[in-house]
C-alpha positions in Angstrom: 58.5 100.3 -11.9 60.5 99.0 -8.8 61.3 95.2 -9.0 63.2 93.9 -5.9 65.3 90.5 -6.2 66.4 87.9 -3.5 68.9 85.7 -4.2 72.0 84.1 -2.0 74.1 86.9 -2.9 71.2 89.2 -0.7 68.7 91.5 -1.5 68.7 94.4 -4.8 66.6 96.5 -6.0 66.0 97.7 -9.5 64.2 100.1 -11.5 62.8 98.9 -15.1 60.5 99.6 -17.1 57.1 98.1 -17.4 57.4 97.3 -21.7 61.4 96.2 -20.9 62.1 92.8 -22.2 62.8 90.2 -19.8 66.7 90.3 -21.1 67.0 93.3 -19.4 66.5 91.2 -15.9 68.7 88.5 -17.4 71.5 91.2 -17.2 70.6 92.8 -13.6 70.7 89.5 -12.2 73.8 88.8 -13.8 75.6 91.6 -12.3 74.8 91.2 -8.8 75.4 87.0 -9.4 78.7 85.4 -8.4 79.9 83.7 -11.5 76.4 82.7 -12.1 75.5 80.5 -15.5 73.0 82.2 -17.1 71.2 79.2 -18.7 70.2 78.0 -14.7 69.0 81.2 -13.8 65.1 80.9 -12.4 63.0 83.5 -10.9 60.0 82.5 -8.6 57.1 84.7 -6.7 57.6 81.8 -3.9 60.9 81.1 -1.7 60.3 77.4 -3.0 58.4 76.4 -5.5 57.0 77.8 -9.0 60.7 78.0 -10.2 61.1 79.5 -13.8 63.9 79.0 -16.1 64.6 83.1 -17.1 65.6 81.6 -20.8 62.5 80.2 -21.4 60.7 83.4 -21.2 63.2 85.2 -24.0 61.1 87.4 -26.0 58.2 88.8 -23.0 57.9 91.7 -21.7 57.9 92.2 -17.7 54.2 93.4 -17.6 52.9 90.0 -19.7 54.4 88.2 -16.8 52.2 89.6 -14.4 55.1 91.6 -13.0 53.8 94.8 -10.7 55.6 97.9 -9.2 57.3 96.7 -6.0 56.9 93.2 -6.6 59.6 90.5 -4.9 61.2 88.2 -7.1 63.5 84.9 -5.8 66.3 84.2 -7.7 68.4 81.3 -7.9 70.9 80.2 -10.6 73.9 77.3 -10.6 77.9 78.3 -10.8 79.0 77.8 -13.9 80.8 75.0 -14.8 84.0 76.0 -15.3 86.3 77.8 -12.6 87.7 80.5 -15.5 86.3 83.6 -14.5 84.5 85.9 -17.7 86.7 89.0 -19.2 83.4 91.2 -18.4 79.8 91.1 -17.3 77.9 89.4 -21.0 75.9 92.0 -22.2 72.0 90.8 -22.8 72.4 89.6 -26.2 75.0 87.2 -25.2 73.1 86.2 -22.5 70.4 85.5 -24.4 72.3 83.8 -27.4 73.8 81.4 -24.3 70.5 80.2 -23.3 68.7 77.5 -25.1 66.4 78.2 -27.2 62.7 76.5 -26.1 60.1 77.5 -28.4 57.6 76.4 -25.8 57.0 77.0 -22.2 56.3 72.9 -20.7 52.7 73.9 -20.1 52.2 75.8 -23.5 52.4 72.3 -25.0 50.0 70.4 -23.1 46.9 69.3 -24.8 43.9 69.7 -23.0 40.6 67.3 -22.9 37.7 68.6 -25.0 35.5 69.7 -21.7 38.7 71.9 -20.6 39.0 73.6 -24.1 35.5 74.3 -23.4 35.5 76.2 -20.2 38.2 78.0 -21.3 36.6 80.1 -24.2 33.6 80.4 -22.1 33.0 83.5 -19.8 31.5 80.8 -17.1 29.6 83.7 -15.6 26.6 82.9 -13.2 23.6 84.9 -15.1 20.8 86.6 -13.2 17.4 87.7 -14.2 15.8 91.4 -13.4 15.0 92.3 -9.6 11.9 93.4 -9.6 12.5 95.0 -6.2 16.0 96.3 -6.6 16.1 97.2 -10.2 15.5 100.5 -11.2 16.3 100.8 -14.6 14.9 99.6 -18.2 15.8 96.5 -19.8 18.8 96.9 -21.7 20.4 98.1 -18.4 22.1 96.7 -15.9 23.0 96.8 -11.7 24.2 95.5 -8.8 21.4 93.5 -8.5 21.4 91.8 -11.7 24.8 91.9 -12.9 26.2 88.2 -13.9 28.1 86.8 -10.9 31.7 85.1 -10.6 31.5 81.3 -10.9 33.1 81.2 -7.5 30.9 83.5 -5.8 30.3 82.4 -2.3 26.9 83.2 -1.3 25.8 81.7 -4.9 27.7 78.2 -3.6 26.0 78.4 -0.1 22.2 79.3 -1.5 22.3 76.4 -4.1 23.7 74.2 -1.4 27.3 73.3 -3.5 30.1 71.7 -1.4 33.2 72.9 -3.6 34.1 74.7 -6.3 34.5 73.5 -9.8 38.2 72.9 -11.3 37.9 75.9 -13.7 35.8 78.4 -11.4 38.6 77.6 -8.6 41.2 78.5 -11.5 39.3 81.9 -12.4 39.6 82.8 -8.7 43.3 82.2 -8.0 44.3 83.3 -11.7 45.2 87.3 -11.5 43.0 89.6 -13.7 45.5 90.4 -16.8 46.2 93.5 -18.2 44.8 94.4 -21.6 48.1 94.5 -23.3 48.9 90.8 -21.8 47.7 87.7 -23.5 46.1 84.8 -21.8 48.9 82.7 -22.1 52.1 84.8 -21.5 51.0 84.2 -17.6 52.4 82.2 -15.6 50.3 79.0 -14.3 48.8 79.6 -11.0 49.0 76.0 -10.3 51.9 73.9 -8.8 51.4 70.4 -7.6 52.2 69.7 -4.1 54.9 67.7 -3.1 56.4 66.3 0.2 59.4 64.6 -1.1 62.8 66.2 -0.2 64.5 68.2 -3.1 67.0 66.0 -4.4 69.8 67.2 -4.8 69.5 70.5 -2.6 68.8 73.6 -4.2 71.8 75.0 -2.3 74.0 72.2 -3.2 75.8 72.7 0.0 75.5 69.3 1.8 75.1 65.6 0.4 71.4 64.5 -0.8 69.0 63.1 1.8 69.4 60.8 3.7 73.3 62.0 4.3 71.7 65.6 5.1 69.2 67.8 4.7 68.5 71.7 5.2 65.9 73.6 5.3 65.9 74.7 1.2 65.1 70.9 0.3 63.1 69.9 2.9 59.2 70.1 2.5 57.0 72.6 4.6 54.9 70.9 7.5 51.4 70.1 6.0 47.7 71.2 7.8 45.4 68.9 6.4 42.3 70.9 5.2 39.2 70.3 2.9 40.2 70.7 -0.2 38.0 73.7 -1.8 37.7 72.4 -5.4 37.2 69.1 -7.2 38.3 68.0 -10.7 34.8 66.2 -10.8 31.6 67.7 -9.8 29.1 64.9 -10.8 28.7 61.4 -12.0 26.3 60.7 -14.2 25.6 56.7 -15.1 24.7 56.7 -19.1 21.5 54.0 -18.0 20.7 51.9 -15.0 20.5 48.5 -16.9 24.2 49.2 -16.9 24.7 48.9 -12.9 21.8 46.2 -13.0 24.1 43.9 -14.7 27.3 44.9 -12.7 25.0 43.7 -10.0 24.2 40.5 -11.3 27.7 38.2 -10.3 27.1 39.3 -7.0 23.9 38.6 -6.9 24.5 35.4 -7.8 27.6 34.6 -6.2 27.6 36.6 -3.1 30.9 37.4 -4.1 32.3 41.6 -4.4 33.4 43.0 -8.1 35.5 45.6 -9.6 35.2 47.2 -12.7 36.7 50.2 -14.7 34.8 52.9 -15.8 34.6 53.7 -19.6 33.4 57.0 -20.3 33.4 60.6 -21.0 33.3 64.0 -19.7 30.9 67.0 -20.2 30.1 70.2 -19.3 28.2 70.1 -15.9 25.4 72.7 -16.1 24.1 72.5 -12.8 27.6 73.4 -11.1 29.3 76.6 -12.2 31.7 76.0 -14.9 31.2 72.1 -13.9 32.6 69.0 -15.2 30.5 65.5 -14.8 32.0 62.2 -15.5 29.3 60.1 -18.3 29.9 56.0 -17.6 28.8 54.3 -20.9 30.2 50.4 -19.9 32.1 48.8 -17.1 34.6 46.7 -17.9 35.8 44.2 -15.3 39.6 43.2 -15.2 40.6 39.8 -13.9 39.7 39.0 -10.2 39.3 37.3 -7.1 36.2 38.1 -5.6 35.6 37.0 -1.9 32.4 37.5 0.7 34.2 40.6 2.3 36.4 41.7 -0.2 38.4 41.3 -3.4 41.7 41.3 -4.9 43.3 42.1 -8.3 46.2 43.3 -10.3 47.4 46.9 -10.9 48.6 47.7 -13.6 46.1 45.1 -15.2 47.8 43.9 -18.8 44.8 44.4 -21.3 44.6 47.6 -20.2 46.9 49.2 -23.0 44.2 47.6 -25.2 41.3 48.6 -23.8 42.1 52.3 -23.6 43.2 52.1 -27.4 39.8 50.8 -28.5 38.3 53.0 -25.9 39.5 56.0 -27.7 38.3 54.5 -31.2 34.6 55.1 -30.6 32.9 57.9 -32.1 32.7 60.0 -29.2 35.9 59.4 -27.6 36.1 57.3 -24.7 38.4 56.7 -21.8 38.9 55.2 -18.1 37.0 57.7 -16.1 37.3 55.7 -12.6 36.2 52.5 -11.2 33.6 50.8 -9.0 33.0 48.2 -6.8 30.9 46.2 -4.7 30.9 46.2 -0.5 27.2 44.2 0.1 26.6 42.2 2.3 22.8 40.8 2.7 21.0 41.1 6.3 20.5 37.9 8.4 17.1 38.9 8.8 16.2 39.7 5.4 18.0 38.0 2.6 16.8 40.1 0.4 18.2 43.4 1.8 21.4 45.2 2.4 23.4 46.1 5.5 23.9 49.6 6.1 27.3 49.7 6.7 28.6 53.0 5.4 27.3 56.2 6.8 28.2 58.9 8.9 29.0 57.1 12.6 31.6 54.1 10.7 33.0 55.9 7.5 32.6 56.3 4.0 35.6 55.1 2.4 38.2 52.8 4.5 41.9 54.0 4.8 42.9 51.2 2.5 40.4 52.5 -0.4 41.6 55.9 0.2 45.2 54.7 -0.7 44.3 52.8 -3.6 42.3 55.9 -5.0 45.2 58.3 -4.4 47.2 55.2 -6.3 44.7 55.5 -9.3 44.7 58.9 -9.3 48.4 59.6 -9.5 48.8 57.3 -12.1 46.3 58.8 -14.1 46.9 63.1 -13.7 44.8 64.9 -15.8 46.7 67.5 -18.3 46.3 71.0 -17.3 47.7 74.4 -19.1 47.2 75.9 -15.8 50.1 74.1 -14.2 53.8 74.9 -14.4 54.3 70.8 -14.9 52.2 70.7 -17.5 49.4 68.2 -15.4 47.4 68.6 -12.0 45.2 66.5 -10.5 43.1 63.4 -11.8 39.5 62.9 -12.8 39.7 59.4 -11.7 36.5 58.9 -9.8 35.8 56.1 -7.0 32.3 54.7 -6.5 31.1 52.0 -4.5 27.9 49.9 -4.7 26.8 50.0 -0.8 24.0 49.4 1.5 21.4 52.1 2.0 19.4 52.8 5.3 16.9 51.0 4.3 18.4 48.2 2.9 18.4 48.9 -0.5 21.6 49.7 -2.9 22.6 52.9 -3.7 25.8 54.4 -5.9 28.1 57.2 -3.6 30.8 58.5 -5.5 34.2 60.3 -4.0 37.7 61.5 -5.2 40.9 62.2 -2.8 42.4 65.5 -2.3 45.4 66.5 -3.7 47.2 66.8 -0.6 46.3 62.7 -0.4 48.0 62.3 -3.9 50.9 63.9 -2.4 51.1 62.1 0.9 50.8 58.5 -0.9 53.4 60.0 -3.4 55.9 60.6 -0.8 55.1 57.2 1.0 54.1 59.1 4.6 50.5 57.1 5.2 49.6 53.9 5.7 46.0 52.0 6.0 44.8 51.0 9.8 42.9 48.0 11.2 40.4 50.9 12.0 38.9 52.0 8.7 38.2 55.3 9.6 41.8 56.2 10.8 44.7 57.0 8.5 47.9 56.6 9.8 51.5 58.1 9.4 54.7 56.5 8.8 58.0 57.1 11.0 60.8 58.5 9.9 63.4 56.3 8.5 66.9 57.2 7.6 68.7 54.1 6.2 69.7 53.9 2.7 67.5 52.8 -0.3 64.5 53.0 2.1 64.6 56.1 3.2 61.8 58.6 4.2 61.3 62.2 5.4 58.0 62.6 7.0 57.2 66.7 7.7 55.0 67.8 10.9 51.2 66.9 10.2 48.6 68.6 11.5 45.3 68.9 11.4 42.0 71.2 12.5 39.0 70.5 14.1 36.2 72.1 16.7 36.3 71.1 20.3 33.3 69.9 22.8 33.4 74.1 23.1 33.2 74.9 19.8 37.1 76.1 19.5 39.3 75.9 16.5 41.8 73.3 17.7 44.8 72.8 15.7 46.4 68.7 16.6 49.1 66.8 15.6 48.7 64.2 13.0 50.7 61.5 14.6 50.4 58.7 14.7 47.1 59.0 13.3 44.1 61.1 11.9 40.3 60.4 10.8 40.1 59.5 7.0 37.3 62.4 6.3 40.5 65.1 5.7 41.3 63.2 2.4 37.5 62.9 1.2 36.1 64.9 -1.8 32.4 64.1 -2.2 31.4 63.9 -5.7 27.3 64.0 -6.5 25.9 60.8 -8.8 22.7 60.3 -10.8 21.0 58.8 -13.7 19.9 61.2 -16.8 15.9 62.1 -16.9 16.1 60.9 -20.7 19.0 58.3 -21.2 20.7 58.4 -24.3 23.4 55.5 -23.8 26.3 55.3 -26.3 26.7 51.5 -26.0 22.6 50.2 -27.2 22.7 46.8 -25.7 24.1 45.0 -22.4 23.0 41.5 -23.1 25.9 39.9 -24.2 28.2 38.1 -21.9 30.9 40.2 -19.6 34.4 39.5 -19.6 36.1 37.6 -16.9 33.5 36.1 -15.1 34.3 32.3 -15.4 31.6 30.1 -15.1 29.7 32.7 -14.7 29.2 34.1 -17.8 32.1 32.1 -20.5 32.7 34.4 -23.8 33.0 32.2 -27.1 33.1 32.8 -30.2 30.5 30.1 -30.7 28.2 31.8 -28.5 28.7 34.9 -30.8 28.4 33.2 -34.0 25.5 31.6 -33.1 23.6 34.6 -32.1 24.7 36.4 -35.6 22.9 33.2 -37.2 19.9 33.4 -34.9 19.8 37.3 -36.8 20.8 35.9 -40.1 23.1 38.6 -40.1 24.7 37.6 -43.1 21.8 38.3 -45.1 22.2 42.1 -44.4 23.1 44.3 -47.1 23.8 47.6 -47.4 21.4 50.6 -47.7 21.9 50.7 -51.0 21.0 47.5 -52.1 17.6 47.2 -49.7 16.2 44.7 -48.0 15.1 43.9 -44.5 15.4 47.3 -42.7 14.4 45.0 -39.3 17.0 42.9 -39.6 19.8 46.0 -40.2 18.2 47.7 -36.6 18.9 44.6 -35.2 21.9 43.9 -35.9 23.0 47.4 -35.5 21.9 46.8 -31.8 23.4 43.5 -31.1 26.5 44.5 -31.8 26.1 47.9 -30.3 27.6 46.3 -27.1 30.8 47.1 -25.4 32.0 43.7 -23.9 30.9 42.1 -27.3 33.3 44.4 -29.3 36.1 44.2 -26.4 35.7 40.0 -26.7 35.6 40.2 -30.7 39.2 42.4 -30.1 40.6 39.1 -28.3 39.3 36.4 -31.0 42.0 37.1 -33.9 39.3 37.0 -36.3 39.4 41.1 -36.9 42.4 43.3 -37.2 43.0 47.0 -35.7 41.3 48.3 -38.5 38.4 46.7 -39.1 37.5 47.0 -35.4 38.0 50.4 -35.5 34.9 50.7 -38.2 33.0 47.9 -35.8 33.4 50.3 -32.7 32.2 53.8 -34.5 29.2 51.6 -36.4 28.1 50.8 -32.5 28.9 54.0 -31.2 27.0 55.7 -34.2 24.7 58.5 -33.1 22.4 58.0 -35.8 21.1 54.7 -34.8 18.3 54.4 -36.9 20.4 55.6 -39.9 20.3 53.0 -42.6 23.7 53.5 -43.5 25.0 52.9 -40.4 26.7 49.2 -41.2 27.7 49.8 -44.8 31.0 50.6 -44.1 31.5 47.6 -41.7 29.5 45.1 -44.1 32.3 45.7 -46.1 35.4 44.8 -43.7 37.4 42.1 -44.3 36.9 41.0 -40.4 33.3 41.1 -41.0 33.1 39.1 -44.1 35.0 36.3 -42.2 32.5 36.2 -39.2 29.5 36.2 -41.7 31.4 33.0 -43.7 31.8 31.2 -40.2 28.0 32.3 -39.2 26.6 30.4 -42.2 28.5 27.5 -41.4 26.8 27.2 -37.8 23.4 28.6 -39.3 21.2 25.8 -39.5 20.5 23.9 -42.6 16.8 23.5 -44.2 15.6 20.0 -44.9 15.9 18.9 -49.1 12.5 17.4 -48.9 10.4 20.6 -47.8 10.0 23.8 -46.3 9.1 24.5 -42.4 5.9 24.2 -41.6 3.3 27.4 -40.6 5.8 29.1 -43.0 7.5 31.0 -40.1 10.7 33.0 -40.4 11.6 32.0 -36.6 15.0 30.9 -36.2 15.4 26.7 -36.3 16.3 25.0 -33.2 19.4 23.3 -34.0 19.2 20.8 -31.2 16.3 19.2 -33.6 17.5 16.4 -35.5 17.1 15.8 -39.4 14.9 13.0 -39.5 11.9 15.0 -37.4 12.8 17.4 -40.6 12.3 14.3 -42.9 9.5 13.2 -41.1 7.6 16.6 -41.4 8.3 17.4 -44.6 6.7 13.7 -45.6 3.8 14.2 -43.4 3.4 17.5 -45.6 3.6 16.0 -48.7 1.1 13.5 -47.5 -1.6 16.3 -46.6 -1.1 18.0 -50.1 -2.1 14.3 -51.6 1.2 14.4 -53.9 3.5 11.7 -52.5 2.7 9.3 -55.2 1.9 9.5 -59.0 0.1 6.2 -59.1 -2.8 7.6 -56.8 -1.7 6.5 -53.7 -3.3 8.1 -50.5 -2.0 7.8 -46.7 -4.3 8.4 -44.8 -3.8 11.1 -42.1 -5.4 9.5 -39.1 -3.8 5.9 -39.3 -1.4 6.4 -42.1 -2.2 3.7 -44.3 -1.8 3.5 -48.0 -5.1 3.4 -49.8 -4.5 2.6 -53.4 -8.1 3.0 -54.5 -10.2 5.9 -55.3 -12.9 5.9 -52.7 -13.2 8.9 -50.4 -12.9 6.8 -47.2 -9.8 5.1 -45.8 -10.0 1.0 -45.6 -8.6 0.4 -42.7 -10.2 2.9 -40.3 -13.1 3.4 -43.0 -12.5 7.9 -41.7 -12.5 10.0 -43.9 -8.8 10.6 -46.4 -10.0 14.3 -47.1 
């Protein structure tokens, strides 16, 4: 096959064979090269971007690469270090014996989340039943009309009314259809993360590094700003709605807006083509300053290191899937609804919470064997807790493009006054702050219904950076995390963790009276323990008191993430934790103690009131005593309606002359 090569020494052409090892290149290239090093040699289908080292791919063949007859290769490669001139052109072994030696490709190495590993050894087809019109043939056959369809398919997208593609059916459209003698992963990644920074130092190496100069190989392309075709998240799905309920409740009682982190997982999204959906199982709010229109808090926050550690400990794995946070604000009319404040004639998220989600989601890329960097894109998912248009509250859910990302990346956009309006930065050229901001432009429909193309400067509308993501609730909810009744973090005087308040509550359950399956008793009092502790903010404030190490909150964590619930073995392995020995030694010390003269009255198991003091206990258990007529072994009876001591043995009391019976 015919390969032709660009490179600064001009333009060659070669002939090569389709089964020729990639050494064979190595050595073509080398020829036409000017004392070229042949450990910097890349090749790359693009003039920038997508650059390969040539020594990483030692041991493929052209035709695994992809490579086709008459395909255009750019090569580039750095002089070697030296000035000495070689004796002779190094034949391909030497070339190859001067290149390291990497095992692994950067992207081969990546390890991918569970819900990618998925979609990947799935065919992800869309499947279609038997046209009763179209279809001609018998069962086991197949047609036009019935055939499975490509999870990209358009007209499937436009029927079922779906916005963008899914991450993996967007990858099975740009990834080229390999060959049958070409494995999956000997291609090369059809993904490359965009960037608007200048290339520093210049590819060329032929002027100083930005901002002394700059050329047209290290200077980034000028950007169109278009909707964004896929999304790394087609749905988000809330685990239960008791859990926004009680993000609800500081504001409902304070007036004041909250934040708080999303702790999750993903799954397979059935309703999208080779979907993804985000599953919330808690929220976990940071430290904060919440005012009437607004809020503020610290990124990176410090517990998070912890959080995501103990995150990951649960029996399904969990992890920071996004965040969400309040914008209500009631009517004056109606205190008890919303304003309607974000819908299509204002915006739907503000410039500023566009920025900060392009922050998030840089910060947290999501790991990708489809990339040549080894990650693309983020999962990260913003939701807000807004007004509806009737005044009720609703949950809308939205990530940012990549080109966003990139933009904040590079430092080119700022947030306006107008929330609906992005704008862009000026150049600057002075040292240590420097910036290179490309041509933006963007596309829209005129009053005539013409494609308009504008420039971006100094502004643009906010809805070019938007990817909508769908939310819901599940028909049958199946939570994780059991129970949301215990107090949530970091709301002083609000709601004030202790480890008081928590020993208390174990009394109230006499959870240290719980055994292990083995050894019986009350199978009650194991459900409900299992389910009090079955809470995420409990197990994140029990991390905090000191009173359990790594370990044993590991086994706490997978007991309350358990599957099997109504397992009796659920807490034997935690019943025997050191942690949990010391909580159930400080629990019986707050439990509260029986009186020495008697047992309760009615003979109820109810939990004691420890606000009662022991001499109502004393005086109970004597008033007891008194109605089984055995205070006294001399005979003596009180009597129960004036309580006086009747030492004879009539029937009547003397005093009040009622009966003592």
């Amino acid at each position: 096959m015919l390969l032709r090569l660009r490179s600064k020494d001009g333009n060659f052409r070669f002939e090569l064979q389709p089964t020729a090892d990639v050494s064979e290149l190595l050595t073509k290239i080398l020829e036409t090269a000017v004392d070229a090093d042949p450990s910097s040699v890349t090749i790359s289908n693009q003039p920038r971007g997508n650059e390969v080292l040539v020594s990483t791919l030692k041991g493929q063949k052209l035709q695994s690469l992809g490579l086709k007859h008459g395909d255009l290769l750019f090569v580039g490669y750095k002089s070697r270090p030296t000035p000495e001139a070689p004796s002779a052109a190094p034949s391909s072994s030497a070339a190859t014996q001067d290149a390291p030696d990497t095992s692994k490709r950067p992207w081969e190495a990546v390890e991918e989340d569970p819900v990618d590993r998925y979609w990947r050894s799935q065919e992800g087809k869309i499947p279609r039943g038997r046209d009763s019109r179209f279809c001609k043939h018998g069962a086991n056959a197949m047609c036009d009309y019935c055939m499975p369809l490509e999870p990209y398919d358009a007209a499937y997208h436009t029927e079922h009314n779906i916005k963008h593609l899914s991450y993996h059916a967007y990858l099975r459209k740009i990834t080229p259809k390999a060959s049958s003698s070409a494995s999956v992963t000997s291609i090369l990644p059809p993904l490359n993360p965009p960037s608007y920074k200048v290339k520093d130092p210049c590819p060329t190496g032929g002027h100083p590094p930005w901002p002394a100069g700059i050329c047209t190989a290290c200077q980034p392309s000028a950007i169109t700003l278009q909707s964004q075709p896929f999304r790394m998240v087609d749905h988000l799905e809330i685990a239960t709605p008791d859990i926004i309920d009680r993000f609800l409740q500081a504001w409902r009682m304070t007036g004041t807006q909250r934040f708080g982190w999303l702790i999750g997982h993903y799954e397979p999204y059935p309703d999208v083509p080779m979907g993804i959906k985000a599953v919330v199982e808690a929220i976990h709010e940071p430290p904060q300053e919440g005012e009437l229109d607004g809020l503020s808090l610290g990124i990176p926050w410090e517990d998070e290191p912890r959080i995501r550690a103990l995150a990951a400990q649960a029996s399904t794995p969990l992890q920071i899937v996004g965040y969400i946070f309040t914008d209500l604000e009631p009517t004056e009319e109606d205190r008890s609804k919303v304003k309607y404040k974000r819908h299509p004639q204002s915006f739907y998220l503000s410039s500023l919470e566009v920025l900060f989600a392009a922050h998030v989601q840089n910060a947290n890329p999501t790991p990708s064997r489809a990339s040549f960097t080894g990650k693309f894109g983020s999962r990260m998912v913003t939701a807000v807790l807004t007004g509806t248009e009737g005044g009720g509250i609703d949950v809308s859910a939205y990530q940012v493009s990549e080109q966003a990302c990139a933009m904040v990346d590079a430092d080119m956009i700022e947030a306006s006054v107008d929330p609906n309006i992005v704008r862009v930065k000026e150049e600057d050229r002075e040292e240590g702050s420097a910036r290179y901001v490309p041509d933006v432009f963007f596309r829209y429909k005129n009053e005539y219904g013409l494609d308009v193309q504008k420039n971006a400067k100094p502004c643009f509308p906010v809805e070019y950076l938007l990817v909508n993501v769908s939310h819901g609730f599940p028909q049958n909810p199946a939570p994780v995390f059991r129970s949301i009744k215990y107090k949530i973090e970091n709301r002083p005087g609000l709601e004030d963790q202790s480890i008081e308040d928590v020993l208390r509550q174990l009394a109230e359950l006499e959870a240290y009276n719980v055994t292990e399956s083995g050894q019986g008793g009350d199978a009650h009092k194991r459900q409900a323990l299992a389910r009090f502790i079955s809470d995420w903010h409990l197990i994140a404030f029990l991390g905090t008191t000191g009173l359990i190490n790594e370990h044993d909150l590991r086994v706490l964590i997978r007991a309350a993430t358990a599957p099997n619930e109504e397992s009796p073995t659920v807490l034997d392995e935690l019943l025997h934790t050191e942690g949990w020995l010391t909580l159930m030694t400080f629990a019986r010390e707050v439990a509260p103690k029986r009186p020495a003269g008697g047992q309760l009255p009615s003979g109820s198991h109810a939990p004691m009131d420890t606000d009662i003091p022991p001499e109502v206990f004393d005086q109970i258990a004597r008033e007891e005593e008194a109605a089984r007529g055995g205070s006294s072994s001399a005979g003596v009876r009180i009597c129960p309606h004036c309580t006086f001591e009747n030492a004879h043995g009539g029937s009547d009391c003397e005093v009040c002359g009622l009966p003592l019976a």
